[in-house]
VEXSEDREN-784673 format. One record per residue: residue number from 1; residue in three letters; x, y, z of N, C-alpha, C, CB in turn. Coordinates in Angstrom, 2 decimals. Each point is the difference from the previous one (the first is absolute). Glycine has a CB too. Example, Ala and Ser with C-alpha at 12.3 -4.5 7.8 and 13.67 -1.06 7.14 Angstrom:
2
+-----+---------+---------+---------+---------+---------+---------+---------+---------+---------+---------+---------+---------+---------+
| num | residuo |    n_c1 |    n_c2 |    n_c3 |   ca_c1 |   ca_c2 |   ca_c3 |    c_c1 |    c_c2 |    c_c3 |   cb_c1 |   cb_c2 |   cb_c3 |
+-----+---------+---------+---------+---------+---------+---------+---------+---------+---------+---------+---------+---------+---------+
|   1 |     ala |   13.19 |   -5.69 |    7.80 |   -0.89 |    1.19 |    0.00 |    0.90 |    1.20 |    0.00 |   -1.89 |   -1.17 |    1.25 |
|   2 |     ser |    1.54 |    2.22 |   -1.97 |    0.82 |    1.19 |    0.06 |   -0.77 |    1.09 |    0.73 |    1.18 |   -0.63 |   -2.15 |
+-----+---------+---------+---------+---------+---------+---------+---------+---------+---------+---------+---------+---------+---------+
***
This chain:
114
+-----+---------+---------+---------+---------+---------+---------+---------+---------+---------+---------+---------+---------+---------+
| num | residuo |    n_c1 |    n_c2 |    n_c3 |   ca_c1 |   ca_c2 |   ca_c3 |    c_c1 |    c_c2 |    c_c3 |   cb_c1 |   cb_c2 |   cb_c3 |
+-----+---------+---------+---------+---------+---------+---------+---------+---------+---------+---------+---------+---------+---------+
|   1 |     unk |   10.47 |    6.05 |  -16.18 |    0.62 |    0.35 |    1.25 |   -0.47 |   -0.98 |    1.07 |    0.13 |    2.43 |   -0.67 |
|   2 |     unk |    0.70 |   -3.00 |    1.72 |    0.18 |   -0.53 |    0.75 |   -0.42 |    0.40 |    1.45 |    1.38 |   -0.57 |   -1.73 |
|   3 |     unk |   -2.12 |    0.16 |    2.83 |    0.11 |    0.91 |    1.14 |   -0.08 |   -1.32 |    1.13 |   -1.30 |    2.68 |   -1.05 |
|   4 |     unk |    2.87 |   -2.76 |    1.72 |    0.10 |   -1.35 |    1.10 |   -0.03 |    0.55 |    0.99 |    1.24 |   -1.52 |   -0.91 |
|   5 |     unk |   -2.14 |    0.59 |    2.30 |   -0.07 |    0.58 |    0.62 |    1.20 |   -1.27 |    0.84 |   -2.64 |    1.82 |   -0.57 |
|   6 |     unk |    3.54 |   -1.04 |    1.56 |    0.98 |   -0.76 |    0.38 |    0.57 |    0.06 |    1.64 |    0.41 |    0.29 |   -2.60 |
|   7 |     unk |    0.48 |   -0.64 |    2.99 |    0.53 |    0.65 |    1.16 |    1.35 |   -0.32 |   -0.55 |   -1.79 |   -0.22 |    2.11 |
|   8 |     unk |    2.98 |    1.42 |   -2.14 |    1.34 |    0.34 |   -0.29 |    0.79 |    0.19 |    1.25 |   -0.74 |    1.02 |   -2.09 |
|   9 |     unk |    1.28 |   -2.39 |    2.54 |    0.90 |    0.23 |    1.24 |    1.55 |    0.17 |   -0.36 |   -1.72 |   -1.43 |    1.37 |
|  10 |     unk |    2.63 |    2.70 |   -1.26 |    1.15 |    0.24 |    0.44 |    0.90 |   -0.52 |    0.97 |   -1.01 |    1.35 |   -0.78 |
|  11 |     unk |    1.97 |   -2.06 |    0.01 |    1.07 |   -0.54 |    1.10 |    1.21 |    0.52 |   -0.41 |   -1.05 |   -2.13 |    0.54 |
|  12 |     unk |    1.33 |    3.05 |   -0.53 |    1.13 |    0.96 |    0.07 |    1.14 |   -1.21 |   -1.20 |   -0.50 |    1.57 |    3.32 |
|  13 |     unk |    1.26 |   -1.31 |   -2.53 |    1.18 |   -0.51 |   -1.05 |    0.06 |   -1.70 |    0.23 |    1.68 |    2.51 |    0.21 |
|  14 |     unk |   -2.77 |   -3.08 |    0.47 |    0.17 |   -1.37 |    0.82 |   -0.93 |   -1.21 |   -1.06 |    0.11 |    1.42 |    2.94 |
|  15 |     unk |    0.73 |   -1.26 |   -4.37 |   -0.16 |   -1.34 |   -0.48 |   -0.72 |   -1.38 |    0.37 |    1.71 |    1.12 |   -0.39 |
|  16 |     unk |   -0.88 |   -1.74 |    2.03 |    0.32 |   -0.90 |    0.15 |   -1.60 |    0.05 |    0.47 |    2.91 |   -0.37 |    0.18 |
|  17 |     unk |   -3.73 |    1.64 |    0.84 |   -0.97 |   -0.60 |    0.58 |   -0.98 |    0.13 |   -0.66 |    0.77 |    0.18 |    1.77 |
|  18 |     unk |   -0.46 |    0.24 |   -3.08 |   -1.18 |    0.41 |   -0.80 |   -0.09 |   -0.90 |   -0.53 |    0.01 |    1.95 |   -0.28 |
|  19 |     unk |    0.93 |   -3.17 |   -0.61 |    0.00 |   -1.03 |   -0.68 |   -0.72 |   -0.79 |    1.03 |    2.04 |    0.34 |   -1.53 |
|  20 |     unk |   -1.69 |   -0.36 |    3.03 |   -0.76 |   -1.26 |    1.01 |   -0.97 |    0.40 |    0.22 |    1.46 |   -0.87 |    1.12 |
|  21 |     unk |   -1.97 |    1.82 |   -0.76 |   -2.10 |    0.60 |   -0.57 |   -0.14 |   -0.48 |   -0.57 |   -0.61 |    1.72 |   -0.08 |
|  22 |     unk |    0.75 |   -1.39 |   -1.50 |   -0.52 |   -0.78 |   -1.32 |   -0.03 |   -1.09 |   -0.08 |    0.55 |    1.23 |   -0.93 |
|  23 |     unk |    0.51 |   -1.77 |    1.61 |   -0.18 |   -2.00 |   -0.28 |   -0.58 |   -0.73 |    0.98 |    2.07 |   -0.22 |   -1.07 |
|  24 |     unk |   -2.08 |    1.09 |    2.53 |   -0.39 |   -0.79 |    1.07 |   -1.80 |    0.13 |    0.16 |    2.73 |    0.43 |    1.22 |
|  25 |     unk |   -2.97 |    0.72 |   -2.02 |   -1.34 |    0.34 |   -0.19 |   -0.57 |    0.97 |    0.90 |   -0.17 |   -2.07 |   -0.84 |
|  26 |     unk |   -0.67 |    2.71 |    1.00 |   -0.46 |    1.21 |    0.79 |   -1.33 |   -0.74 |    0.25 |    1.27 |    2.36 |   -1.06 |
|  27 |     unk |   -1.30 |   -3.17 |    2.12 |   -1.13 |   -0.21 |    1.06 |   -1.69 |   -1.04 |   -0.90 |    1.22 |    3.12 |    1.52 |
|  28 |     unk |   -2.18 |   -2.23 |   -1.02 |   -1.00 |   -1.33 |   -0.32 |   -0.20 |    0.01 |   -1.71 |   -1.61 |    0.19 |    2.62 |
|  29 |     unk |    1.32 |   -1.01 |   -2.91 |   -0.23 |    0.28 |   -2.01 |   -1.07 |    0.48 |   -0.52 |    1.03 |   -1.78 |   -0.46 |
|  30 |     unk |   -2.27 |    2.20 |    1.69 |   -1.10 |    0.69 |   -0.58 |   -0.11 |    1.34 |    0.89 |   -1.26 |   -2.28 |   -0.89 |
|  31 |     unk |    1.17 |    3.02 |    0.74 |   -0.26 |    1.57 |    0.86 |   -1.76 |    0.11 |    0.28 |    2.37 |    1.57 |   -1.53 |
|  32 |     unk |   -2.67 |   -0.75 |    2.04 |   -1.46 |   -0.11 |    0.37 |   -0.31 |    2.05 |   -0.35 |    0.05 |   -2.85 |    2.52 |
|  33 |     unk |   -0.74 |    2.85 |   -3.55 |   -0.92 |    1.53 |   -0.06 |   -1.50 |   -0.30 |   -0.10 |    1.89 |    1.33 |   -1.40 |
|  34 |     unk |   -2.46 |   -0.93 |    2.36 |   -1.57 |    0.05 |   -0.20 |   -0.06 |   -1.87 |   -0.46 |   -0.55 |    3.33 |   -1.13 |
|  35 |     unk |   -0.53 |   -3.95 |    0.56 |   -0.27 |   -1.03 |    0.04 |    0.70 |   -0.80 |   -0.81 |   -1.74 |    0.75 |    0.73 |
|  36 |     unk |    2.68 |   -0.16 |   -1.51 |    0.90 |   -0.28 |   -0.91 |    1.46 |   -0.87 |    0.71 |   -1.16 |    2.31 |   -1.38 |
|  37 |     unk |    1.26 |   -2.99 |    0.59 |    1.62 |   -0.89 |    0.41 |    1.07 |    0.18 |   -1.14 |   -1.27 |   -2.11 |    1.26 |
|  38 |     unk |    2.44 |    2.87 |   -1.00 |    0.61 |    0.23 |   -1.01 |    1.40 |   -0.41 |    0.04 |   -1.59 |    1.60 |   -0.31 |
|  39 |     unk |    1.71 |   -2.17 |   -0.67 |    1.70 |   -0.89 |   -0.32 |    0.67 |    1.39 |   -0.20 |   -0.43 |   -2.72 |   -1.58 |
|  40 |     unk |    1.65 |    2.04 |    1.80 |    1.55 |    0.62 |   -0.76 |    0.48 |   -0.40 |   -0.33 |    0.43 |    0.89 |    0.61 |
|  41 |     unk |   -0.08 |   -0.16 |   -2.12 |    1.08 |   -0.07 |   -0.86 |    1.13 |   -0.99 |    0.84 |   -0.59 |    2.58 |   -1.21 |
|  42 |     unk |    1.65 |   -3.31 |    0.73 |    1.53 |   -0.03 |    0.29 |    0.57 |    1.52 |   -0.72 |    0.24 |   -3.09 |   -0.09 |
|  43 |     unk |    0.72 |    2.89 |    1.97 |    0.40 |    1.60 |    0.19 |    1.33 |    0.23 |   -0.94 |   -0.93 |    0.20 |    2.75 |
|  44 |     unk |    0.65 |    0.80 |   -3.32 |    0.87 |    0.72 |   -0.73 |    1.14 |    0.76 |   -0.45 |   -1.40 |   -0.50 |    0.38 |
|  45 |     unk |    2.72 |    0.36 |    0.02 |    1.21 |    0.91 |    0.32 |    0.76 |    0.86 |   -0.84 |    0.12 |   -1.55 |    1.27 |
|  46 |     unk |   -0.09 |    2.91 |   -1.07 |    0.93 |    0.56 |   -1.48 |    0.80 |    1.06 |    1.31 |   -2.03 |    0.09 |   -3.16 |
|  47 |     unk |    2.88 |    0.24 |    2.00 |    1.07 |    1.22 |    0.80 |   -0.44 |    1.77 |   -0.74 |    2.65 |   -2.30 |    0.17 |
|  48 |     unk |   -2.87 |    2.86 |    0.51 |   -0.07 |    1.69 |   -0.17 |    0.82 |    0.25 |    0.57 |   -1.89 |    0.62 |   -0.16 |
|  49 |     unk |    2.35 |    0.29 |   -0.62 |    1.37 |    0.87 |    0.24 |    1.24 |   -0.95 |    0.80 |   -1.68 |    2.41 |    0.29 |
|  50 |     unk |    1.33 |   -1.92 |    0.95 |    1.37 |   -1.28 |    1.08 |   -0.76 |   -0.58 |    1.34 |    2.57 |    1.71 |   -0.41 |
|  51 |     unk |   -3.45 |   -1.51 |   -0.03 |   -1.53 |   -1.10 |    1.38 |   -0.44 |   -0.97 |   -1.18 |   -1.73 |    2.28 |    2.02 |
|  52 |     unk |    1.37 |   -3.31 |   -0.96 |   -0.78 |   -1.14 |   -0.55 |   -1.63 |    0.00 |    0.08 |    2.13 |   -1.21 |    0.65 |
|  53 |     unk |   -2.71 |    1.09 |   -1.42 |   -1.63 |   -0.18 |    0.36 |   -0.59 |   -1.30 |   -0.12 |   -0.30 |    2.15 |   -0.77 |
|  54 |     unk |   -0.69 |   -2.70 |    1.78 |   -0.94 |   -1.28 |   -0.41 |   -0.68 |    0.60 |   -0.06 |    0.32 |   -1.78 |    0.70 |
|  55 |     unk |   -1.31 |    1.39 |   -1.73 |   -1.57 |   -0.12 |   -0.35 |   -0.69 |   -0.62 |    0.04 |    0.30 |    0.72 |   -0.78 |
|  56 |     unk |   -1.83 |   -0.55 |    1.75 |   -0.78 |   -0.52 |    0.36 |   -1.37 |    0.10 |   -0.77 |    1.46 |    0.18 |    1.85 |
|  57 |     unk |   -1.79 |   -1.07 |   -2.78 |   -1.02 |    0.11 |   -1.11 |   -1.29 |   -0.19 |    0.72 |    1.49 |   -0.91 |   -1.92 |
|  58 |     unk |   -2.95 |    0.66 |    1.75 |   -1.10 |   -0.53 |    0.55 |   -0.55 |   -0.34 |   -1.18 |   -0.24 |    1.16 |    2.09 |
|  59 |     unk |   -0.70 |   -2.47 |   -2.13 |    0.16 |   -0.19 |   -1.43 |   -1.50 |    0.27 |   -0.18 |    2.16 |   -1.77 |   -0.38 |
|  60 |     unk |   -2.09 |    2.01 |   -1.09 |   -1.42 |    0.38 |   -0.56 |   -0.39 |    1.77 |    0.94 |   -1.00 |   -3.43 |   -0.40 |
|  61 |     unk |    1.74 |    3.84 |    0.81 |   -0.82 |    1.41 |    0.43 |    0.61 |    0.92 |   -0.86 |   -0.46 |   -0.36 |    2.51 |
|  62 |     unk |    1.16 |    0.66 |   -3.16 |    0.65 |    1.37 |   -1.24 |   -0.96 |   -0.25 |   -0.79 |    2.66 |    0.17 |   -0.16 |
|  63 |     unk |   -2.35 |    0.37 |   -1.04 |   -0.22 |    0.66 |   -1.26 |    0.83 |   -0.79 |   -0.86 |   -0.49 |    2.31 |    0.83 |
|  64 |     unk |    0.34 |   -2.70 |   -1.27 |    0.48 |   -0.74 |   -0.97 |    1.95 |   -0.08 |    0.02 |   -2.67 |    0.82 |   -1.39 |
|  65 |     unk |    2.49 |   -1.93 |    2.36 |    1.60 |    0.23 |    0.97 |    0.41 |   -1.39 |   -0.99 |   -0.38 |    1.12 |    3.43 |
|  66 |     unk |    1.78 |   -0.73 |   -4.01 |    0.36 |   -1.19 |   -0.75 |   -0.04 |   -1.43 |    0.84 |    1.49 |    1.69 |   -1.39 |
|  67 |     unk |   -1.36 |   -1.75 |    2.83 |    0.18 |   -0.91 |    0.60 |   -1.36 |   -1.22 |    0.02 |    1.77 |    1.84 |    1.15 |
|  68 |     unk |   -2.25 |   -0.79 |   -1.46 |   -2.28 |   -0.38 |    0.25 |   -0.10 |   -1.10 |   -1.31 |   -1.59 |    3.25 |    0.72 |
|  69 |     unk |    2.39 |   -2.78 |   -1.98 |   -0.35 |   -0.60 |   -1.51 |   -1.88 |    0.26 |    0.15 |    2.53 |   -2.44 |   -0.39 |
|  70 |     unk |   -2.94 |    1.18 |    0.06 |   -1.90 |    0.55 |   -0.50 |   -0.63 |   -0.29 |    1.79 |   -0.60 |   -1.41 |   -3.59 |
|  71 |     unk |    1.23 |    1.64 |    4.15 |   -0.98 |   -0.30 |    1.82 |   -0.83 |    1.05 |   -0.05 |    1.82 |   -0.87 |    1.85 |
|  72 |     unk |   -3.05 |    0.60 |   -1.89 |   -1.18 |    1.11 |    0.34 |    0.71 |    0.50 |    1.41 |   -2.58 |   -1.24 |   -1.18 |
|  73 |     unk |    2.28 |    2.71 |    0.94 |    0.32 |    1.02 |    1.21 |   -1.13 |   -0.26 |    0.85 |    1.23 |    1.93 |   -1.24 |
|  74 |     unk |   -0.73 |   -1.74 |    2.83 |   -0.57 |   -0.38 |    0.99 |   -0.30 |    1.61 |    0.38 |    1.14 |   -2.65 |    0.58 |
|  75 |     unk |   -2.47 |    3.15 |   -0.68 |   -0.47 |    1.20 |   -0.07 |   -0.54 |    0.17 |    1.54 |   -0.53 |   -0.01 |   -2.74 |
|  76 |     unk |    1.51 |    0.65 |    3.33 |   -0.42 |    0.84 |    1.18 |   -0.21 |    1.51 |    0.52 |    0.86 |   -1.83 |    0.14 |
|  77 |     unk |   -1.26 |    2.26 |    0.79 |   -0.32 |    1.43 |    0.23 |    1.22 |    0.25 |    0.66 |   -2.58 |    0.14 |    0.18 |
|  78 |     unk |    2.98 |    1.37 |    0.13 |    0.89 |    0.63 |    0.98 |    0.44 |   -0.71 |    1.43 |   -1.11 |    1.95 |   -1.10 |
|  79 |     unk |   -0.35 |   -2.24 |    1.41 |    0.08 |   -0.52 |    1.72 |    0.91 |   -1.56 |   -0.39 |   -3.04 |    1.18 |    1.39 |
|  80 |     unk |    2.62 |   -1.90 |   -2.11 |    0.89 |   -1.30 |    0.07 |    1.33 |    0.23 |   -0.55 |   -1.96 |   -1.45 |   -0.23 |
|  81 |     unk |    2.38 |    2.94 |   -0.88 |    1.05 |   -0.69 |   -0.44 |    1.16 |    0.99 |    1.29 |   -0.92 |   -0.84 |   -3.33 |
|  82 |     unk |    0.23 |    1.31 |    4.20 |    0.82 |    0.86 |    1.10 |    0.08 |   -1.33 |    0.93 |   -0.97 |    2.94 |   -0.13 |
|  83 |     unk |    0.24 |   -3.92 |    0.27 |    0.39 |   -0.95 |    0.78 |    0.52 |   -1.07 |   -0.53 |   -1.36 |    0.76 |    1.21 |
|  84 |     unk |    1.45 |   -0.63 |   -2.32 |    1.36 |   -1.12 |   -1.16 |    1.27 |    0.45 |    0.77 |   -0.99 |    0.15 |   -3.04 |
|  85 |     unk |    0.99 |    1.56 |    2.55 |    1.29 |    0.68 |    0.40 |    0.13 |   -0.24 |    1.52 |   -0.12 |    1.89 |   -1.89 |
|  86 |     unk |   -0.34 |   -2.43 |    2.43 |    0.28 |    0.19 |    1.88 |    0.54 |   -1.25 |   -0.24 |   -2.02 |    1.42 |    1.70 |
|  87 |     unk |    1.41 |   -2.18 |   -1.94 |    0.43 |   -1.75 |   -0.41 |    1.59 |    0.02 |   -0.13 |   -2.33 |   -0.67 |   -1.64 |
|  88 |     unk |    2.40 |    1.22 |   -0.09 |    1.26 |   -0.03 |   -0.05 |    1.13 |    0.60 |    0.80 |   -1.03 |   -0.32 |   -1.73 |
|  89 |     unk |    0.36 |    1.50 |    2.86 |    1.26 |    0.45 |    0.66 |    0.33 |   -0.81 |    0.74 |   -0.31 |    1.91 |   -0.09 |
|  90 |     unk |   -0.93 |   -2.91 |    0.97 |    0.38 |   -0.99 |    0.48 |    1.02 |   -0.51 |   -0.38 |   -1.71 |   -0.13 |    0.39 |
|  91 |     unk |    1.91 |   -0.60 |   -1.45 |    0.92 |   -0.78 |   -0.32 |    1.18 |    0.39 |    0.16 |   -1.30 |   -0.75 |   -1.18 |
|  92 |     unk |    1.41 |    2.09 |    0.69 |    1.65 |    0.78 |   -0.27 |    0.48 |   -0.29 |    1.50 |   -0.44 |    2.39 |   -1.97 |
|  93 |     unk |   -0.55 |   -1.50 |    3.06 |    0.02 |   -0.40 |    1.65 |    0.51 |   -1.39 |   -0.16 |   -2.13 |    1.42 |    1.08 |
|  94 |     unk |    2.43 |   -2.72 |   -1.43 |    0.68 |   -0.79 |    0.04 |    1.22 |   -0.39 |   -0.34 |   -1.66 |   -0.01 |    0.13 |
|  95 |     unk |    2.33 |    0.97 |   -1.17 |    1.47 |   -0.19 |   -0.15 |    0.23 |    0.48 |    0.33 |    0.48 |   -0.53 |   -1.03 |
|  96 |     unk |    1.22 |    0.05 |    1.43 |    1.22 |    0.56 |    0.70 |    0.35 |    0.81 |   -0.80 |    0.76 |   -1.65 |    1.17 |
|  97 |     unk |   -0.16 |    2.68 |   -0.81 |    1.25 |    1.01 |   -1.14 |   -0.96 |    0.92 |   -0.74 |    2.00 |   -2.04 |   -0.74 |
|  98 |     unk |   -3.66 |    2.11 |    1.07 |   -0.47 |    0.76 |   -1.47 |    0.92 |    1.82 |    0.58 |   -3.50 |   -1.75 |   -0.82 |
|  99 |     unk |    3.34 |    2.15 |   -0.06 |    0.21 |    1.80 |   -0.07 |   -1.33 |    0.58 |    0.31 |    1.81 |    0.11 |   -1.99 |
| 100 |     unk |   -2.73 |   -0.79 |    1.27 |   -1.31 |    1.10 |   -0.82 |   -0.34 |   -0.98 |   -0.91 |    0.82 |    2.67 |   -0.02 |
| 101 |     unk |   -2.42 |   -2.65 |    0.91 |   -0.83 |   -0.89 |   -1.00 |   -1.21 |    1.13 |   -0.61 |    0.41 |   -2.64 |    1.55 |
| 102 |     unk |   -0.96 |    2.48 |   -2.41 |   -1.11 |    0.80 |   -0.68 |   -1.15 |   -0.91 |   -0.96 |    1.94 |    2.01 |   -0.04 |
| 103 |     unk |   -2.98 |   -1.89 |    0.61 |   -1.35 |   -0.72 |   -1.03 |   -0.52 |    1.42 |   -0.63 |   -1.07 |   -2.41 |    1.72 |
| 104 |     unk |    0.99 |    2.28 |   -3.19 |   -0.35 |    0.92 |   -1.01 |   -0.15 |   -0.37 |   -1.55 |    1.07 |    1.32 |    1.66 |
| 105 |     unk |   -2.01 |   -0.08 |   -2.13 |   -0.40 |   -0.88 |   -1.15 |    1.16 |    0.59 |   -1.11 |   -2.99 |   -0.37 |    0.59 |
| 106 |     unk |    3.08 |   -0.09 |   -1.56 |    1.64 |   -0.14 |   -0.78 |   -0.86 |    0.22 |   -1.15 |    2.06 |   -1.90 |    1.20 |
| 107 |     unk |   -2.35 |    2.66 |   -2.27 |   -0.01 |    0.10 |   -1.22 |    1.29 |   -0.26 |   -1.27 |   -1.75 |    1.38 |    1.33 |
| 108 |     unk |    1.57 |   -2.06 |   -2.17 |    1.11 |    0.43 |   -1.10 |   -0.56 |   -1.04 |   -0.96 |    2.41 |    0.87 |    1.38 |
| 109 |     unk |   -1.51 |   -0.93 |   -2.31 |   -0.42 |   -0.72 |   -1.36 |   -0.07 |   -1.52 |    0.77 |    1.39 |    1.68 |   -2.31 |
| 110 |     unk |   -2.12 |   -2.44 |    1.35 |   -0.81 |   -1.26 |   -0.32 |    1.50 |   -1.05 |    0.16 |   -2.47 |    1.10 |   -2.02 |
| 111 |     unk |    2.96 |   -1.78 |    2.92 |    1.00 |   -0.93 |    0.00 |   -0.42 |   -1.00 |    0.28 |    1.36 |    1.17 |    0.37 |
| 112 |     unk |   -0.91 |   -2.13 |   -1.59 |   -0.02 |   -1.38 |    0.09 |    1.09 |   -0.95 |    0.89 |   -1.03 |    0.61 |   -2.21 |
| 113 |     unk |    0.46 |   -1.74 |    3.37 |    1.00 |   -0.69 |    0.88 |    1.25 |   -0.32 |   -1.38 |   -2.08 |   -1.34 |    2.30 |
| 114 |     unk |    3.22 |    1.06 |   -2.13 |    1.05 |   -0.34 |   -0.73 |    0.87 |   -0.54 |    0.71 |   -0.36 |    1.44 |   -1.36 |
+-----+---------+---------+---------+---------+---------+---------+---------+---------+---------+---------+---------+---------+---------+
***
């Protein structure tokens, strides 16, 4: 089992600004928790139901997140990974068009990038 920790921003039915997030990039390339500097993933796009979602990975902080492959996990306490999650709302706070952004941890089976 898998457990990513992410931020899942909603852009309603708006394709177009969700594809220009993802490509134009969401802001600085390292985030700051506690003394730690943490990359992101390239952001991620799928469709649920009839909304679009990007996904915002942090790398090396899950559980064995297919995206990580063998990256030693970057082992933090509560207090930093609540200020990962502030981080990432930041970012969402930067696109146009979001609906609803959410940082949370995502469990499910073991997926490999493809």
């Amino acid at each position: 089992m898998a457990i990513c920790f992410e931020l899942m921003v909603n852009f309603g039915q708006n394709i177009v600004a969700a594809r220009r997030a993802a490509l134009t990039g969401l802001g600085p390339v390292t985030l700051r928790a506690g003394s730690h500097r943490i990359a992101l993933h390239r952001a991620l796009l799928r469709t649920a139901g009839s909304y679009v979602e990007l996904s915002v990975v942090p790398v090396a902080v899950g559980w064995g997140a297919g995206l990580d492959g063998t990256l030693q996990r970057i082992r933090m306490p509560a207090a930093e990974l609540t200020e990962l999650g502030n981080e990432l709302y930041r970012l969402a706070r930067q696109i146009r068009w979001v609906r609803r952004g959410e940082s949370r941890l995502r469990s499910g089976g073991v997926r490999r990038p493809g």
